[in-house]
C-alpha positions in Angstrom: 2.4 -21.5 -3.2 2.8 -17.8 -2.3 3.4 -16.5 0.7 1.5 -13.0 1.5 2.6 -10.5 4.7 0.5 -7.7 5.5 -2.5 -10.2 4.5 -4.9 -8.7 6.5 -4.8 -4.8 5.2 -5.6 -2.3 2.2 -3.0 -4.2 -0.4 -2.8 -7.5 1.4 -6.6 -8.3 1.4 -7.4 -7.7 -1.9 -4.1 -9.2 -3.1 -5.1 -12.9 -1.3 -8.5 -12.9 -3.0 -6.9 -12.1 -6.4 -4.1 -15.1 -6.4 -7.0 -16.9 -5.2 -9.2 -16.3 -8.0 -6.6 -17.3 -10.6 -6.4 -20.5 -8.8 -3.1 -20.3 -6.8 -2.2 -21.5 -3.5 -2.3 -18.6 -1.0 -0.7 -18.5 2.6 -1.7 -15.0 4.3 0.4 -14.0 6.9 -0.7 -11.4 9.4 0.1 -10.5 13.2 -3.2 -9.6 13.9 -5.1 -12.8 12.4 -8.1 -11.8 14.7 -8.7 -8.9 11.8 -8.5 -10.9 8.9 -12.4 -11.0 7.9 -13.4 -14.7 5.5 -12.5 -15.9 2.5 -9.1 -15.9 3.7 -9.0 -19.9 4.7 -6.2 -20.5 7.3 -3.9 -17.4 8.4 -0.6 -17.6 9.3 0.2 -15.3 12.4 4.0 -14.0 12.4 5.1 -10.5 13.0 8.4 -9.4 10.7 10.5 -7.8 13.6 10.8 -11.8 14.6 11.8 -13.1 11.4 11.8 -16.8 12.5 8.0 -16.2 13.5 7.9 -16.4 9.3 10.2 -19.5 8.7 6.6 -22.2 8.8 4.6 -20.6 6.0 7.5 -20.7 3.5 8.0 -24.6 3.3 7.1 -24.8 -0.6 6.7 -21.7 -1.5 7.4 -20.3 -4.5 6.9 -16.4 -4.0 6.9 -13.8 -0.9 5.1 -10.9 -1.1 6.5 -8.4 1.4 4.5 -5.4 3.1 5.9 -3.8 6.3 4.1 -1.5 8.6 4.6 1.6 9.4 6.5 1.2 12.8 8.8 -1.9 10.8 11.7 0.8 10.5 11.9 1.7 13.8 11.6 -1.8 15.2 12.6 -4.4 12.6 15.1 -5.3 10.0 14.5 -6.3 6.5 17.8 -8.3 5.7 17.1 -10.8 8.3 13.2 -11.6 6.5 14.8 -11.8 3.6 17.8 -13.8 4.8 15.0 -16.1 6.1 13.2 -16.4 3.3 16.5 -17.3 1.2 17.4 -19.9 3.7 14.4 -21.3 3.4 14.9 -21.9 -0.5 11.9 -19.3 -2.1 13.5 -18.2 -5.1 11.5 -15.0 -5.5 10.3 -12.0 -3.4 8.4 -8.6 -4.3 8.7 -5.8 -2.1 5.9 -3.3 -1.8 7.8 -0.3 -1.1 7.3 3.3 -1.9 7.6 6.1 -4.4 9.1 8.1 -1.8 12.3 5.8 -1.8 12.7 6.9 -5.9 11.7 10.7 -5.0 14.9 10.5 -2.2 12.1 11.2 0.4 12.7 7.5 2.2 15.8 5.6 3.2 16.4 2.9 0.5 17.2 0.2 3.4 14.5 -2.1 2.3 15.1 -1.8 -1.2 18.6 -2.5 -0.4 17.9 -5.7 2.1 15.8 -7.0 -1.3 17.8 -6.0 -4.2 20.7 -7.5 -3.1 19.6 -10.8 -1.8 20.1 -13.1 -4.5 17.2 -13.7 -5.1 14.5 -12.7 -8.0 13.3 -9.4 -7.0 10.4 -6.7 -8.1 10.0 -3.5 -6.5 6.9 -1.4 -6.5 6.3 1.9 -5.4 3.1 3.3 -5.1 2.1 7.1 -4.3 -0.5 8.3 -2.2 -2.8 5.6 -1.7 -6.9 6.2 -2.3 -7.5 4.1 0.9 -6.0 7.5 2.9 -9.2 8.5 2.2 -10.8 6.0 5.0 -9.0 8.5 7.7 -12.1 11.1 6.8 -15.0 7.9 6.9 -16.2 8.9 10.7 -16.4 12.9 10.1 -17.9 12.5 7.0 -20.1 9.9 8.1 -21.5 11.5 11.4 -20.8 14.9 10.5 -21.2 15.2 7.0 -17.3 16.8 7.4 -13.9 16.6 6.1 -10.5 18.3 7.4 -7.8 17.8 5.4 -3.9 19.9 4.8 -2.5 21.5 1.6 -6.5 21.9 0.1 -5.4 22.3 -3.6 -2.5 20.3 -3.8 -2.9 17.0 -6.5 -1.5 14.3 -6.2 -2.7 11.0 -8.3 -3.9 8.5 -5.7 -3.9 5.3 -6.2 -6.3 2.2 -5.4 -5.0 -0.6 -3.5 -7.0 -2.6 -5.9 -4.2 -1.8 -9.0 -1.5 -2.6 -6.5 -2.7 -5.7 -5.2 -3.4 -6.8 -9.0 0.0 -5.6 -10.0 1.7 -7.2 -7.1 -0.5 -10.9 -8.4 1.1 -9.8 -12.1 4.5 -9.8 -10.7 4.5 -12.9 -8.1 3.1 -15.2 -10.6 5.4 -14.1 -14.0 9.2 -13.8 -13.5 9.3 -11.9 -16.5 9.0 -8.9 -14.0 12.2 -10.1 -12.5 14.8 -7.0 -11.3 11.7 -4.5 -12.0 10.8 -1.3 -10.3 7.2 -0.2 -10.7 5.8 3.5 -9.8 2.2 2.8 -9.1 0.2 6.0 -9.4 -3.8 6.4 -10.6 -4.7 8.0 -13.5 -4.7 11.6 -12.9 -3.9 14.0 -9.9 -6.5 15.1 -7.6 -6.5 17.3 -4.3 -8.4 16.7 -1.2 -10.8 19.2 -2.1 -11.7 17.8 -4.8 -11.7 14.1 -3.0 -14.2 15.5 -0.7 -16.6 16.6 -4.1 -15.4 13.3 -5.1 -16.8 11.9 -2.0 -19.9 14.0 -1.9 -20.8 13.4 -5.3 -21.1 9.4 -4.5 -23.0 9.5 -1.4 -25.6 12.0 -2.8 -24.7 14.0 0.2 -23.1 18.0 0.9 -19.8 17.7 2.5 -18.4 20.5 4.6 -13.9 20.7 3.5 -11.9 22.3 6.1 -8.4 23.0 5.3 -5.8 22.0 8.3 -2.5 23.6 8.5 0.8 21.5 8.6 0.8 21.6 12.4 -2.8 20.5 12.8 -2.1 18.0 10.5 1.0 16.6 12.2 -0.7 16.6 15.4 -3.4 14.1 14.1 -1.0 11.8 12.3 1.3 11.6 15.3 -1.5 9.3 16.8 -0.8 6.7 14.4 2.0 7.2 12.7 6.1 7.5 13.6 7.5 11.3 13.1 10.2 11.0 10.4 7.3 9.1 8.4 4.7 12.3 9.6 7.0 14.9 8.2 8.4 13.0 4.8 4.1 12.3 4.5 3.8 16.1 5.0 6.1 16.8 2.5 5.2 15.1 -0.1 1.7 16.3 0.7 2.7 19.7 1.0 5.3 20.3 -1.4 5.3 17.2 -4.5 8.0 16.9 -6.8 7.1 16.9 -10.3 8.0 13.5 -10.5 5.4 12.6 -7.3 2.7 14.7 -9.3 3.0 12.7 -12.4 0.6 9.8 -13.7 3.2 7.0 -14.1 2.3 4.3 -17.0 3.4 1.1 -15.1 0.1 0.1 -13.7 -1.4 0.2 -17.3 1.7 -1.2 -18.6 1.5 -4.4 -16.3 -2.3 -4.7 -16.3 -2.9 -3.8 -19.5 -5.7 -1.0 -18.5 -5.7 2.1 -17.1 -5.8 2.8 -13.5 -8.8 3.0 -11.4 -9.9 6.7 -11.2 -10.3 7.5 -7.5 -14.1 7.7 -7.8 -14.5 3.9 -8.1 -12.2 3.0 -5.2 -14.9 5.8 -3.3 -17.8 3.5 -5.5 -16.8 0.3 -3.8 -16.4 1.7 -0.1 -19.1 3.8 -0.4 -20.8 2.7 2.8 -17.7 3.7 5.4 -19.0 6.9 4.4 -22.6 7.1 4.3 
């Protein structure tokens, strides 16, 4: 049995109905079970700033798959889920974390809480994800707009498809045991050429509109916590090398390339038609 948090989002969703297909035994855990669609079965509600709210979905399991949210860092700490899920006896954890925590952009806490647990571990840090891309689905969809910062600055996004079938890789062979993955797609692109991206799939003219950083901070501060606004920023603004390159790992551990960001646009073509 694995256990999955964050079942209910971009990574999470996709992730259940993989280990699902390849016949496993799934428990999806959420704190919003209310949002977590079918084909799901039975959802386990827990939220991971109470870490005992997690002890009942890990009797028998053989695998937790842990995704925070945004606000975890403010409001939770990751050694005591992981010191539950040790108690509890599950010999094996994978952390989605971030590539910001290899680029020194993000604290390492997390990384630390899992690393150092005992237990069998895998790390993977993904870049910019293609699923940001859902934050233009309303303008482009009723106004045929898109408003994005830093225009012509590429970064190589990648789909929450390849992480959730990474993360499956990983849970289900220990042979990935002590691992760190960089999860990147296939080749860089800039929000300008998302939007033509975009455009190109619906059949329909899209009008870009380049934000500065303060507009941009502005918008994100509705949703997001401000050290996580401005380390976004940056990395959005100002990439390292290393954030601008393709890594190999998702080919490495699938055996195929990365999706290119025009099929994850492809499969969620209708948020923006």
């Amino acid at each position: 049995m694995i256990v999955i948090t964050g079942a209910t989002g971009n990574v999470g969703r996709p992730l259940a109905q993989t280990l699902t297909a390849a016949g496993e035994d799934v428990v999806p855990v959420s704190r919003h079970i209310e949002n977590h669609g079918e084909g799901h079965g039975a959802v386990h509600r827990a939220d991971l700033t109470n870490p005992e709210s997690l002890k009942p979905a890990l009797d028998g399991a053989k695998a937790v798959f842990l995704l925070t949210s945004a606000d975890f860092l403010a409001n939770g700490n990751l050694q005591d889920v992981v010191d539950v899920i040790r108690e509890a006896g599950v010999p094996r954890v994978v952390l989605l974390s971030s590539q910001g925590v290899g680029t020194n952009r993000h604290p390492s806490i997390h990384e630390d809480a899992v690393t150092g647990s005992g237990l069998e571990w895998t790390i993977l840090r993904p870049g910019n994800f293609a699923s940001n891309a859902f934050a233009w689905a309303d303008s482009i969809r009723t106004q045929r707009a898109m408003a994005a910062p830093f225009a012509d600055v590429a970064l190589p996004a990648v789909d929450p498809q390849d992480i959730a079938e990474v993360a499956a890789a990983v849970l289900r062979d220990s042979a990935h045991a002590n691992a760190v993955y960089t999860l990147t797609g296939p080749a860089a692109i800039s929000p300008r050429q998302q939007a033509e991206t975009i455009q190109t799939v619906i059949g329909a003219p899209i009008h870009f509109a380049e934000l500065t950083r303060d507009q941009a901070r502005a918008n994100m501060l509705n949703f997001m916590p401000a050290p996580v606004v401005e380390a976004t920023l940056d990395v959005l603004g100002t990439p390292s090398a290393a954030e601008q390159q393709v890594s190999p790992d998702v080919e490495n551990v699938l055996g195929r390339p990365p999706h290119p960001f025009a099929d994850w646009v492809s499969r969620n073509v209708e948020a923006f038609r």
